[in-house]
C-alpha positions in Angstrom: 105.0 114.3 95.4 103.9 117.5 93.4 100.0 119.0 94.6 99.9 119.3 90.7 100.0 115.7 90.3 97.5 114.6 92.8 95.1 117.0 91.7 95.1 115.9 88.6 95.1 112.0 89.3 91.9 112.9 91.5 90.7 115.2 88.8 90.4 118.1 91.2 91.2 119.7 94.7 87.5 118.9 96.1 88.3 115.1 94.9 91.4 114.8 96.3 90.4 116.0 99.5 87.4 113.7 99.9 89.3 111.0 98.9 92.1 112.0 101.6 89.0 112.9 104.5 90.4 116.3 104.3 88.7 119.7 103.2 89.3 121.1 100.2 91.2 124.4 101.9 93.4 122.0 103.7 94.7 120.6 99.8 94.1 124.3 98.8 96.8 125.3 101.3 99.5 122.8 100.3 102.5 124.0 98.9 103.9 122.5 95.3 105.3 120.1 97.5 102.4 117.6 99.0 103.6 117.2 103.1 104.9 114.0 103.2 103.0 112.2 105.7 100.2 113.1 103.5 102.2 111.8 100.2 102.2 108.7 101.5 98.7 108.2 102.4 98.0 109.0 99.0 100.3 106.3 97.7 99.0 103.6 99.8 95.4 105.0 98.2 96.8 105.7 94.9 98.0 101.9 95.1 101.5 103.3 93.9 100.1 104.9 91.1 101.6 108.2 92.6 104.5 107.0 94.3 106.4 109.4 97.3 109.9 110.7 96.3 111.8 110.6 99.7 114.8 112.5 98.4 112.7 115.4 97.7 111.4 115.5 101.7 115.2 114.6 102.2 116.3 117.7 100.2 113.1 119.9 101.7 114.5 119.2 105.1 118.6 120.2 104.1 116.8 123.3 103.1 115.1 124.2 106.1 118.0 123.3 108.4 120.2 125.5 106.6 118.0 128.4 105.2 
């Protein structure tokens, strides 16, 4: 799931994070890539309206155990 996305389902960073019960420098400091416990939090709120890609996190993991 893309920060990009979420922030602009939620309409900005400081909405997402107080939907998510987080503080806006804890969305500030993800990466492109939302973590993915995270991701699917916001799908369960999202009610699958922004839906977790698990090959992504599959692919994200390949690439850290080999980089």
């Amino acid at each position: 799931m893309k920060k990009s996305d979420v922030v602009e389902h939620f309409g900005s960073e400081t909405a997402a994070a107080a939907a998510l019960g987080v503080t806006k420098q804890a969305v500030n400091g993800w990466d492109e890539i939302v973590p993915e416990g995270i991701a699917y939090k916001i799908q369960v709120l999202t009610r699958g309206k922004l839906k977790v890609d698990p090959e992504i996190y599959r692919h994200l993991k390949q690439k850290r155990n080999v980089g």
